[in-house]
C-alpha positions as CSV (number, residue, x, y, z in Angstrom):
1,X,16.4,3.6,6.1
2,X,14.6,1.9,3.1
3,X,16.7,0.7,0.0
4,X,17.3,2.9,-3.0
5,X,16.4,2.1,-6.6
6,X,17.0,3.9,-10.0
7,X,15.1,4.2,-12.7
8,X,15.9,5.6,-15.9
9,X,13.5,7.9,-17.6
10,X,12.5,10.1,-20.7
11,X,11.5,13.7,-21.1
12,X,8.4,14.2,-23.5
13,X,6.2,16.7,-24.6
14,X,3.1,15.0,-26.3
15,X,0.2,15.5,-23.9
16,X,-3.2,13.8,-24.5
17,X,-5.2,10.1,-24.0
18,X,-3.8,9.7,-27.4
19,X,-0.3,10.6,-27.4
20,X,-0.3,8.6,-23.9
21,X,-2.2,5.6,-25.7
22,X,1.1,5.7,-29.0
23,X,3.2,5.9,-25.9
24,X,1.8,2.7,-24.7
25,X,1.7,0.9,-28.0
26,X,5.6,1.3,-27.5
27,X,5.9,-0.1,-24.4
28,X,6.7,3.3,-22.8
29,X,4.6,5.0,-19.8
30,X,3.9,8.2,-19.2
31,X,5.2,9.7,-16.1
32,X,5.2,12.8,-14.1
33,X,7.4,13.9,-11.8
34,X,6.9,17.0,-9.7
35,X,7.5,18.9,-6.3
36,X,10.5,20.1,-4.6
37,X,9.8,23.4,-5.9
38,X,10.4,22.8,-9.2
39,X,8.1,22.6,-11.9
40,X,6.0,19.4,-13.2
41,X,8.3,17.7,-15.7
42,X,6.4,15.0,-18.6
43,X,8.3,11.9,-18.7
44,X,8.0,8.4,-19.8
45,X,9.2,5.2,-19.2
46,X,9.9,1.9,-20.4
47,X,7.4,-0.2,-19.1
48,X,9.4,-3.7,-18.6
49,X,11.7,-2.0,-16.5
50,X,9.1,-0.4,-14.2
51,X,7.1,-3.6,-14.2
52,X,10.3,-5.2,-12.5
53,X,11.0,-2.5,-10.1
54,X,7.4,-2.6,-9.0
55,X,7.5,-6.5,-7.9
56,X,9.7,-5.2,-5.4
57,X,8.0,-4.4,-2.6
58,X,10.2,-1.7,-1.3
59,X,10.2,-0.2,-4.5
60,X,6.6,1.7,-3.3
61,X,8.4,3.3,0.1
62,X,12.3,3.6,-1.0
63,X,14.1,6.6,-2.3
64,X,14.0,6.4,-6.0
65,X,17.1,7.8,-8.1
66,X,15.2,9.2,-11.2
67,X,17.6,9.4,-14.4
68,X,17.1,11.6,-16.5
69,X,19.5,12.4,-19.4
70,X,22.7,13.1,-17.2
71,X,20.2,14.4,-14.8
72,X,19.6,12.1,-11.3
73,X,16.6,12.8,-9.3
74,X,16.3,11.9,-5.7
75,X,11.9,10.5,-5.8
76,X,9.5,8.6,-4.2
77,X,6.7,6.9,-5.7
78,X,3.1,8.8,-5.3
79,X,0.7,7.1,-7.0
80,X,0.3,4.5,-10.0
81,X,-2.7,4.0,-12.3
82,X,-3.1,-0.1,-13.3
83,X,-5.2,-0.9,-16.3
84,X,-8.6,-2.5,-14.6
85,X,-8.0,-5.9,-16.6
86,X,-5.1,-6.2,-17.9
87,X,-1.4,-6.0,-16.5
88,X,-0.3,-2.9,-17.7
89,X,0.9,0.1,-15.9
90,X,-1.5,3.3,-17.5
91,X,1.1,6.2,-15.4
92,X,2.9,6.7,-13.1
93,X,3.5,9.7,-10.9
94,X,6.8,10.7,-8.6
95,X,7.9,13.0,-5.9
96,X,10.9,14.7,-5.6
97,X,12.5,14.7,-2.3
98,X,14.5,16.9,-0.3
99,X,16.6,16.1,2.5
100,X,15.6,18.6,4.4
101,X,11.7,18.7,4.1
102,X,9.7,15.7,5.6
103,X,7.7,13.7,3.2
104,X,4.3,12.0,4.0
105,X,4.1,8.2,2.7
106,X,2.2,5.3,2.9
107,X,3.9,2.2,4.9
108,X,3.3,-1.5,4.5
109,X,2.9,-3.0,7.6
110,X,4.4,-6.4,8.1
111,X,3.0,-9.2,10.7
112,X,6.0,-11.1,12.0
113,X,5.9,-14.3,14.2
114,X,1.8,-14.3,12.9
115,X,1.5,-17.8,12.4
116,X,3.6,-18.6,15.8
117,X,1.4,-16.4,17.9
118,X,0.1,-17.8,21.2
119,X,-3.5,-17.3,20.5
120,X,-3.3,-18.8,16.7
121,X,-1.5,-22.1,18.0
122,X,-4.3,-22.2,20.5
123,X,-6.6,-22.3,17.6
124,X,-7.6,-18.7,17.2
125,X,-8.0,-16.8,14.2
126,X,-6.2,-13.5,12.5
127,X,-7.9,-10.7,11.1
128,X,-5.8,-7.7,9.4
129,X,-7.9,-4.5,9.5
130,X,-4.8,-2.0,8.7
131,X,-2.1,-3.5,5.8
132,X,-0.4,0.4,5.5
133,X,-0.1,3.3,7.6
134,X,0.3,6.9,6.4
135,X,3.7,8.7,8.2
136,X,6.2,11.6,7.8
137,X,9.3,11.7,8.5
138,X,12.6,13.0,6.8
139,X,14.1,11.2,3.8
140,X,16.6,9.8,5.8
141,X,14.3,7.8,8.4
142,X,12.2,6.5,5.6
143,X,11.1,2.8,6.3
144,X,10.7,-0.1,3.9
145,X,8.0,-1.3,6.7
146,X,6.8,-1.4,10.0
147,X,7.2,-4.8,11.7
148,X,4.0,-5.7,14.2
149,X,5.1,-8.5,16.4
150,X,2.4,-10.8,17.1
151,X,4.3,-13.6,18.9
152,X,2.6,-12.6,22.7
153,X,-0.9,-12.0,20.9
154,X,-3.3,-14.3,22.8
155,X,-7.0,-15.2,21.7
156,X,-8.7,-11.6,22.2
157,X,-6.3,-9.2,21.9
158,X,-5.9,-6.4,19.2
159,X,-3.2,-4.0,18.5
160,X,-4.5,-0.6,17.9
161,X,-2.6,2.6,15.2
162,X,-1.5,3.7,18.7
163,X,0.6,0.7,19.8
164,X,2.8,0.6,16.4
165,X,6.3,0.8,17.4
166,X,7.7,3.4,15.0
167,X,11.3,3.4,13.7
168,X,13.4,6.6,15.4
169,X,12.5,9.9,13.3
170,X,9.1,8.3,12.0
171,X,5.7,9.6,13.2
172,X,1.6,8.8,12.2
173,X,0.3,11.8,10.0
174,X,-2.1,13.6,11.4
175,X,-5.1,12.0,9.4
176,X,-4.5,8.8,11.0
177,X,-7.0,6.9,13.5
178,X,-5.1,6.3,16.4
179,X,-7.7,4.1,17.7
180,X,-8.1,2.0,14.7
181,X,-7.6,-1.6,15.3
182,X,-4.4,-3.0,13.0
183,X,-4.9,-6.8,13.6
184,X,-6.8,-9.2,15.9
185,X,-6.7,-12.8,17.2
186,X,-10.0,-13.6,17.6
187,X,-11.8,-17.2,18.5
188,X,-12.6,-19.7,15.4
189,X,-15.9,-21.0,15.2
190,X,-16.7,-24.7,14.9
191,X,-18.3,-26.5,12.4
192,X,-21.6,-27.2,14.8
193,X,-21.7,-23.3,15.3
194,X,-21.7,-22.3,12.0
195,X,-24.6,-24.4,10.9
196,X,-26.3,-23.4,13.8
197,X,-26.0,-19.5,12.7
198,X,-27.3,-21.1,9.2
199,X,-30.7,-22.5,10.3
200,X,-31.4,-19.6,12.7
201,X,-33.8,-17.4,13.5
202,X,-31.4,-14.6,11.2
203,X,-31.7,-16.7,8.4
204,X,-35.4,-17.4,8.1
205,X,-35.9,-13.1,8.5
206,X,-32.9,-12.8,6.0
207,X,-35.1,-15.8,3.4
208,X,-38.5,-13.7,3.8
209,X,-36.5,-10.3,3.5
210,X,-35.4,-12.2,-0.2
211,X,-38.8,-13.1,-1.2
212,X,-40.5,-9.3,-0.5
213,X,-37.5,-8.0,-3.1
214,X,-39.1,-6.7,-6.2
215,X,-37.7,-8.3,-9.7
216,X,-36.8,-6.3,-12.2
């Protein structure tokens, strides 16, 4: 099971860009929390606190302990709006969790033994096509992450969504690709090859394709 985190937050009743942009000015951010057959509750937060929480990576698939007042709220975190420039957190949105009802959440996967693996000391390359993977499971079996061991992976081989050992109670949602590659160890290319790929036939058709654009 993953760790568990609180974090304390506010009830509010202001709706609006602007209320949420005063909110901001305050170093608050507004939050919603909803599910578990309750209704949507307003909320906001400070933002220095969340910011912390948040450069914990299990903080984005643990069970959250949402204070409220003399409230506590078993959550998980469902989504998270970042300003496009700046870092600031714009809102943030939870789940609440029962014990007894699965819950479908994104995974981080993690690549152990990567830079040991057979076909990367024999000079291949790594390519990481899947970094998460969507799941269910109950509350309980919630995972911080799903180890891929790479230690055997020789030059050429990929493991596939299907060959993910999953923790006991865990299982892929059904929207997943099973035959989705996760990660690859794939020959490097030399210096000589590279160049060659350069002066090519590709890149003479790729120069003349440049020259026929239209300028605007």
């Amino acid at each position: 099971m993953s760790e568990s985190f609180e974090i304390v937050a506010q009830v509010r009743s202001d709706e609006g860009k602007g209320a949420s942009r005063r909110l901001r000015r305050q170093g608050l951010v507004p939050g919603i929390v909803y599910g578990g057959h309750k209704e949507p509750q307003m909320l906001t937060l400070a933002h220095s606190e969340l910011l912390r929480k948040l450069q914990e990576e299990a903080f984005y698939s643990s069970l959250i302990d949402l204070k409220v007042g003399d409230v506590r709220t078993r959550v998980v975190l469902k989504d998270l709006q970042r300003h496009p420039a700046k870092p600031f957190i714009l809102h943030v949105d939870f789940q609440r969790v029962s014990m007894e009802e699965r819950l479908r959440m994104l995974i981080p996967l993690h690549f152990d033994n990567e830079e040991t693996a057979k076909g990367v000391k024999a000079g291949g390359k790594v390519s990481h096509n899947v970094t998460e993977i969507e799941v269910t499971c109950l509350p309980k079996d919630l995972p911080e992450y799903i180890a891929v061991d790479m230690a055997e992976m020789e030059i050429g081989d990929t493991v596939h969504v299907s060959e993910l050992e999953l923790p006991d109670g865990v299982e892929l949602s059904h929207s997943v690709d099973v035959e989705a590659p996760v990660v690859l160890v794939h020959a490097g290319y030399s210096g000589s090859e590279a160049e060659e790929g350069e002066d090519g036939e590709d890149g003479e058709v790729g120069a003349e394709g440049a020259e026929d654009e239209p300028t605007s």
